[in-house]
TORKOL-4160 file (C-alpha; in steps of 0.2 Angstrom, whole numbers, padded with zeros to 4 digits, m for minus):
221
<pt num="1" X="0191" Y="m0033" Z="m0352"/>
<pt num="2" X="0182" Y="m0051" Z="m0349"/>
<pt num="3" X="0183" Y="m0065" Z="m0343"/>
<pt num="4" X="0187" Y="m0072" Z="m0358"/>
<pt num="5" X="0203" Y="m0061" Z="m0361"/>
<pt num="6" X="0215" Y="m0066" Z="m0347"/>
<pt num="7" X="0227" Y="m0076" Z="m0344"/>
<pt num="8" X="0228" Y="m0089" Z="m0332"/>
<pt num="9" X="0239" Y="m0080" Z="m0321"/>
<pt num="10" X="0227" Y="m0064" Z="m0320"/>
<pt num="11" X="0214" Y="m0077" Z="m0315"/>
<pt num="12" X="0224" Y="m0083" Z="m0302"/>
<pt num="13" X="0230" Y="m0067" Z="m0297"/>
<pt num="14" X="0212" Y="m0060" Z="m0296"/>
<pt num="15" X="0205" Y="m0077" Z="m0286"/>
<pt num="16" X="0219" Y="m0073" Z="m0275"/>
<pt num="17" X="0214" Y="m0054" Z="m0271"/>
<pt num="18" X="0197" Y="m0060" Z="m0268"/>
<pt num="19" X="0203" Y="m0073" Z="m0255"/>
<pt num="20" X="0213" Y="m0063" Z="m0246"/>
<pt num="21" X="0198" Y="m0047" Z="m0245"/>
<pt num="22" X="0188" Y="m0065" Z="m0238"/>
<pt num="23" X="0200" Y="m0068" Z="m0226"/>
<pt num="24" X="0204" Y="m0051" Z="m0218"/>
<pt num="25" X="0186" Y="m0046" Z="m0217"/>
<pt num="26" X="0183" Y="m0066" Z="m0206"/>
<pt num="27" X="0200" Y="m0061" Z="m0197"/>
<pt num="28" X="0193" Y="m0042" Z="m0190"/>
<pt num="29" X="0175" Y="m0050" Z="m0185"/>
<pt num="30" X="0185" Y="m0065" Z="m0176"/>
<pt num="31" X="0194" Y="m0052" Z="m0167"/>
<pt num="32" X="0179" Y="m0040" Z="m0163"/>
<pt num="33" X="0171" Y="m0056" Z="m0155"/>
<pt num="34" X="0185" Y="m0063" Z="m0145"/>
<pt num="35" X="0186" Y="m0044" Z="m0139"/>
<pt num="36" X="0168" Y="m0043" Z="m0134"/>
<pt num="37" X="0171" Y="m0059" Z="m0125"/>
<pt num="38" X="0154" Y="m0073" Z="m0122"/>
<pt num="39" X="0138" Y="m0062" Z="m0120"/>
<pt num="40" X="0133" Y="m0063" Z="m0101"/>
<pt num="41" X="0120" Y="m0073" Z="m0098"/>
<pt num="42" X="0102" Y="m0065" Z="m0094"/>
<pt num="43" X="0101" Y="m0067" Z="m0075"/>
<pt num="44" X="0087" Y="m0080" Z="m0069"/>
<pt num="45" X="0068" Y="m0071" Z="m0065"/>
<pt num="46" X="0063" Y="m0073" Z="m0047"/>
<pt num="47" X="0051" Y="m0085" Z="m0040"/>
<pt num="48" X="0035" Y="m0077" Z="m0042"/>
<pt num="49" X="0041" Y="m0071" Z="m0060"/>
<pt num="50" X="0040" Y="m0091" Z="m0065"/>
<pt num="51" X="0025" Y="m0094" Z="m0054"/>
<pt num="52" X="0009" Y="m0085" Z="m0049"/>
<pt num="53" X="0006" Y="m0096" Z="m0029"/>
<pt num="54" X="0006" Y="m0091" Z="m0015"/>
<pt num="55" X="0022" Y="m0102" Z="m0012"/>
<pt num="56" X="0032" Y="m0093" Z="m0025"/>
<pt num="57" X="0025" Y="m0077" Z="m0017"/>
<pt num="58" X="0034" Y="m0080" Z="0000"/>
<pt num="59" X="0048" Y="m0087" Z="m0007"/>
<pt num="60" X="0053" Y="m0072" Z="m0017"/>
<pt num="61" X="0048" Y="m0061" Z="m0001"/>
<pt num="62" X="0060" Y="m0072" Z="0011"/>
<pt num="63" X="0072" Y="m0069" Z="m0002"/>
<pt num="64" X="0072" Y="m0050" Z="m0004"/>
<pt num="65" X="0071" Y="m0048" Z="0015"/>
<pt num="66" X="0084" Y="m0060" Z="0019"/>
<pt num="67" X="0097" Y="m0056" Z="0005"/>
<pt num="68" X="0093" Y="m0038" Z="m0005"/>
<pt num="69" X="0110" Y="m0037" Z="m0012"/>
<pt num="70" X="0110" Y="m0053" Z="m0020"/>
<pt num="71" X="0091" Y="m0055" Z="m0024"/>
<pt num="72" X="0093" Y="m0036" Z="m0033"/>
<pt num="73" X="0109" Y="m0042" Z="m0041"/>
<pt num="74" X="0103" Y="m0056" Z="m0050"/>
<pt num="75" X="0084" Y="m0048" Z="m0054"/>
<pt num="76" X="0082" Y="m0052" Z="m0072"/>
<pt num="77" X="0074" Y="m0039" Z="m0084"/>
<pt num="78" X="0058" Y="m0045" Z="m0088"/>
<pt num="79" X="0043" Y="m0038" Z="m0088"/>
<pt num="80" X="0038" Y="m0027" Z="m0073"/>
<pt num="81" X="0019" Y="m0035" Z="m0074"/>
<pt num="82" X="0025" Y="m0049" Z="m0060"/>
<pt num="83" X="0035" Y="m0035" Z="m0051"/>
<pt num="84" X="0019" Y="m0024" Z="m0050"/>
<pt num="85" X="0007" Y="m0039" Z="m0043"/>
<pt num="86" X="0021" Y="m0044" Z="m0031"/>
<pt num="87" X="0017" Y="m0023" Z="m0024"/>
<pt num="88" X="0000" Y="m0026" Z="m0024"/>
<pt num="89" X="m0001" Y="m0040" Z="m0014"/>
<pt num="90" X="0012" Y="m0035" Z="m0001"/>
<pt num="91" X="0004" Y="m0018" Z="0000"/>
<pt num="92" X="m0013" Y="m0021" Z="0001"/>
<pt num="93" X="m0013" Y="m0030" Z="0017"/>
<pt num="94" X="m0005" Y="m0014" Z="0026"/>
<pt num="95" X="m0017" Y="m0004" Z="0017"/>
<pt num="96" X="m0033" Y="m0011" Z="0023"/>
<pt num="97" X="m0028" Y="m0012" Z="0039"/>
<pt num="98" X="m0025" Y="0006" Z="0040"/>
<pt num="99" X="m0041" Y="0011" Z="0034"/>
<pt num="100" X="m0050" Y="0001" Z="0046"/>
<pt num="101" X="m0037" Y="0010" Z="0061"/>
<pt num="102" X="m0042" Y="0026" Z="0054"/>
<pt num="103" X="m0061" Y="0023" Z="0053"/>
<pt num="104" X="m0060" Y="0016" Z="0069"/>
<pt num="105" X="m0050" Y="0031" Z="0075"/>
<pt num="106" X="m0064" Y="0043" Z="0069"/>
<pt num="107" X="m0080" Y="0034" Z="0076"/>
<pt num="108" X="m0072" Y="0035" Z="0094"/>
<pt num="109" X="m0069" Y="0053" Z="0091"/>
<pt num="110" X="m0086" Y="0052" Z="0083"/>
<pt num="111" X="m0082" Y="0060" Z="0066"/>
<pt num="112" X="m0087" Y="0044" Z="0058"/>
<pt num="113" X="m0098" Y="0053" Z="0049"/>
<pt num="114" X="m0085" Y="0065" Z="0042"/>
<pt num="115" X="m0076" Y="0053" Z="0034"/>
<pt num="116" X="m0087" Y="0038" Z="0030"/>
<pt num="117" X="m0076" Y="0021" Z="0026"/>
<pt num="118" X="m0077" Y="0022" Z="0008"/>
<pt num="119" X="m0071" Y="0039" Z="0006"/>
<pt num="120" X="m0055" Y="0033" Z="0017"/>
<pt num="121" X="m0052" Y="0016" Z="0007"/>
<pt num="122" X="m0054" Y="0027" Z="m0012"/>
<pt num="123" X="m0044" Y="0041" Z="m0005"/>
<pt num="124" X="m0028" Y="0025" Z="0003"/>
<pt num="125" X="m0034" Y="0018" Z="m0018"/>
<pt num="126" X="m0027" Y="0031" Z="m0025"/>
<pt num="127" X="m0013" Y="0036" Z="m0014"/>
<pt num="128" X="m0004" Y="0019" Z="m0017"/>
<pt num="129" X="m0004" Y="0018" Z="m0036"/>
<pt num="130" X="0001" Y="0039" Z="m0035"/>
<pt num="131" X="0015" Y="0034" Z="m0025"/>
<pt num="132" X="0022" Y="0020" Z="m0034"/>
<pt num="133" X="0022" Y="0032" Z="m0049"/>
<pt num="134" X="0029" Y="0046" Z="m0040"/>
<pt num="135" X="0043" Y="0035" Z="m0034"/>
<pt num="136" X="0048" Y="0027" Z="m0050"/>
<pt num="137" X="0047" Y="0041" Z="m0059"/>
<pt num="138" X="0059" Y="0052" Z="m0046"/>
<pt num="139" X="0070" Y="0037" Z="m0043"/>
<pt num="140" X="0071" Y="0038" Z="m0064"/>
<pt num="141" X="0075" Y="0055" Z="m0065"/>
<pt num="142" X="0089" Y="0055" Z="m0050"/>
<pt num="143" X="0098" Y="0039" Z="m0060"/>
<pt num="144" X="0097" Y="0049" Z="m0075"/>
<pt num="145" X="0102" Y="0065" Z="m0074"/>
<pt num="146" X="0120" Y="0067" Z="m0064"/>
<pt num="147" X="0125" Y="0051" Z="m0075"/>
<pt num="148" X="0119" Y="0056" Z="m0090"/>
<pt num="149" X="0113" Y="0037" Z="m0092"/>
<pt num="150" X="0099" Y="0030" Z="m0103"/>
<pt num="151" X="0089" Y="0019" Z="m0088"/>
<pt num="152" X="0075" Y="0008" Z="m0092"/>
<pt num="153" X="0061" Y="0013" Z="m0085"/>
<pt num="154" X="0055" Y="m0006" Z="m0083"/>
<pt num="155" X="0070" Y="m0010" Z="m0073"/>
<pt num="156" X="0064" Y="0006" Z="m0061"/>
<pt num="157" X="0048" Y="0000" Z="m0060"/>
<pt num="158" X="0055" Y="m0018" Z="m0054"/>
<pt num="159" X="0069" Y="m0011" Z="m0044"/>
<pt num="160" X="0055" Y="0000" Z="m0035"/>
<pt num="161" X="0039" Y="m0013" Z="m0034"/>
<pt num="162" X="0050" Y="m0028" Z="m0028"/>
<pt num="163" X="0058" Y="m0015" Z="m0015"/>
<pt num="164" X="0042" Y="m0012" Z="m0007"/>
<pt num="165" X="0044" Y="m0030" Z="0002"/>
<pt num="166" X="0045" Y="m0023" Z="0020"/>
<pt num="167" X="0030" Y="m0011" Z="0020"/>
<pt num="168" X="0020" Y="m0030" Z="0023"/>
<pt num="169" X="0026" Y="m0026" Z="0042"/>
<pt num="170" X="0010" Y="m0012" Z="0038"/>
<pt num="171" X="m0003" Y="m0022" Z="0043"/>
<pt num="172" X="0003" Y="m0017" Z="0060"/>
<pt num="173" X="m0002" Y="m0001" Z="0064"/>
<pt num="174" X="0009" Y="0014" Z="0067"/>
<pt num="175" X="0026" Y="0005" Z="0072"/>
<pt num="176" X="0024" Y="m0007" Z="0056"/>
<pt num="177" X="0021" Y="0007" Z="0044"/>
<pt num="178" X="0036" Y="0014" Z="0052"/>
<pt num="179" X="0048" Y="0000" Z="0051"/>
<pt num="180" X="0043" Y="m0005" Z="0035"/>
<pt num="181" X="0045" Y="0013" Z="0028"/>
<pt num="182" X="0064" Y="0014" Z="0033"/>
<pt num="183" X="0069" Y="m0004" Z="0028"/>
<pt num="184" X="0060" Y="0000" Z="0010"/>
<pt num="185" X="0070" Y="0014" Z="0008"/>
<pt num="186" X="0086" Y="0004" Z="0014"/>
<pt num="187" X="0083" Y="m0010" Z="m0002"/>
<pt num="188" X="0077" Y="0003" Z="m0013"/>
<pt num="189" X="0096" Y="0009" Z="m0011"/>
<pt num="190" X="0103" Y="m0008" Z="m0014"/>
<pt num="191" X="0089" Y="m0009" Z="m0028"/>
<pt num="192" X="0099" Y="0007" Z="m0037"/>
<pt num="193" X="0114" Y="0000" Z="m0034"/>
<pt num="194" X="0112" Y="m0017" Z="m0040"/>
<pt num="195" X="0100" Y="m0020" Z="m0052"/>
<pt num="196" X="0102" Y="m0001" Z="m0058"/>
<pt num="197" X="0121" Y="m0001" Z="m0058"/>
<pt num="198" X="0123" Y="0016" Z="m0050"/>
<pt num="199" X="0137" Y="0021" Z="m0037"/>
<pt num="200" X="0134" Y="0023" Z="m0021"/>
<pt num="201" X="0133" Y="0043" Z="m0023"/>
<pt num="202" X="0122" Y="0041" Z="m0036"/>
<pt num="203" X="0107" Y="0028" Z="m0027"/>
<pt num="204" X="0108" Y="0043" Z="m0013"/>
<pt num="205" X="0105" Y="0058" Z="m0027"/>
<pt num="206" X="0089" Y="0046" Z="m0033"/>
<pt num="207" X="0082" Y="0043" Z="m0017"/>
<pt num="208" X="0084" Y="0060" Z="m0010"/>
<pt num="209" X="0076" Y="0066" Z="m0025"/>
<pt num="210" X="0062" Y="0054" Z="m0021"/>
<pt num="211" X="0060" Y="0056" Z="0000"/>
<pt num="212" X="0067" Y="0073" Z="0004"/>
<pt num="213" X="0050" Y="0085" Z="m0002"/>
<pt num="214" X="0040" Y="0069" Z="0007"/>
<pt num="215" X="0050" Y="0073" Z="0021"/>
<pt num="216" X="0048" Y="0089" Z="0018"/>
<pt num="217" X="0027" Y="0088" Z="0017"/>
<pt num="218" X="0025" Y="0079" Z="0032"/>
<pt num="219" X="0035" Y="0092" Z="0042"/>
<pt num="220" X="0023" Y="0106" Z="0035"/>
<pt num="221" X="0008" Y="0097" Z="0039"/>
C-alpha cells in the first residue's frame, strides 16, 4: 500500500495518529520538567575564587571565620585550585613561624647542629602538603562509606582547604597552633555538613576517621 492508494479519509486518519503520538510524547516531557521543577542555580564562588588580591584574600577569610555555615552553604563547585592557594597562604605564615620557634628552641638547648634549619623547614614542607591529603582523603572516605554516596573529591578538597582558615592564628606559637587546630576542626564539621550535604552523624564518622589515629599518635609519642 502507498501513498497513492488511500483514500482521503485514511490520510486523514493517518495525519491524525501521527499528531496525537506528537502531542503525547510533548505532553510527558512538559510533565517530567514541571516535575523536576527550575534547575537551582550554581551558588556564587567566593571572593578569592573571582580575584587573586590580597583584599579578596581577607574578605573570604573574614567570611569563613565570621559566618561557616553560610560561607560553606553557599561555596560554589569550582575548581579546587583557588581553594588550594587560599591553604597556602593561610598556612604558610604558621608554618614558618614554627620553624623559626623550633630552630630557636634547639640552638638554646644547643642541638642546633642536630637539626640544622633546612632540614626543619623541608621536613614542616612536607608535612603540610601530607596532611592536606591525608585529611581529604579520610574526610572522603568517612562521607562515603556509611552513605554509600558518590562525593566529589573536588568538593572535599575545597570543603577541607577553605576550612583551614583558623590555623592563620599559627603564627602564634604553641596557644595559636592550638586554638587554630580546634576551630579548624569545628568548620571542617560545618564544611561536611553544608557544602557536603551529610547529617550531622555522618560529618562526626568523617572527621573521627580523620582526627582519632592523630589523636591517637600524639598520645604514643
Amino acid at each position: 500500500m502507498t501513498i497513492e492508494t488511500l483514500t482521503a479519509e485514511e490520510v486523514q486518519k493517518l495525519a491524525a495518529d501521527e499528531a496525537s503520538v506528537l502531542f503525547d510524547a510533548a505532553r510527558r516531557e512538559a510533565l517530567r520538567r514541571h516535575r523536576a521543577g527550575p534547575a537551582a542555580p550554581e551558588p556564587p564562588g567566593t571572593a578569592w575564587d573571582a580575584h587573586r588580591s590580597a583584599g579578596a584574600f581577607f574578605t573570604t577569610l573574614g567570611e569563613v571565620l565570621r559566618a561557616p555555615r553560610r560561607f560553606f552553604s553557599t561555596l560554589s563547585a569550582a575548581s579546587p585550585l583557588p581553594a588550594l592557594a587560599f591553604a597556602a597562604l593561610v598556612l604558610t605564615p604558621g608554618a614558618t613561624a614554627h620553624v623559626f620557634a623550633a630552630d630557636w628552641l634547639l640552638e638554646r638547648y644547643g642541638l642546633g647542629a642536630l637539626l640544622p634549619t633546612h632540614v626543619i623547614a623541608l621536613a614542616v614542607a612536607a608535612t603540610v602538603p601530607l596532611a592536606t591529603l591525608y585529611l581529604v582523603a579520610m574526610y572522603h572516605a568517612g562521607a562515603t562509606l556509611l552513605p554509600r554516596r558518590k562525593l566529589k573529591v573536588f568538593g572535599v578538597v575545597r570543603a577541607t582547604c577553605y576550612g583551614f582558615a583558623p590555623l592563620v592564628l599559627a603564627v602564634i606559637p604553641a596557644i595559636g597552633l592550638a586554638i587554630g587546630l580546634v576551630w579548624s576542626l569545628a568548620l571542617h564539621f560545618f564544611a561536611l555538613r553544608r557544602h557536603l550535604g551529610l547529617s550531622g552523624w555522618q560529618a562526626m564518622v568523617a572527621l573521627s576517621m580523620a582526627w582519632i589515629p592523630v589523636a591517637a599518635l600524639v598520645l604514643t609519642v
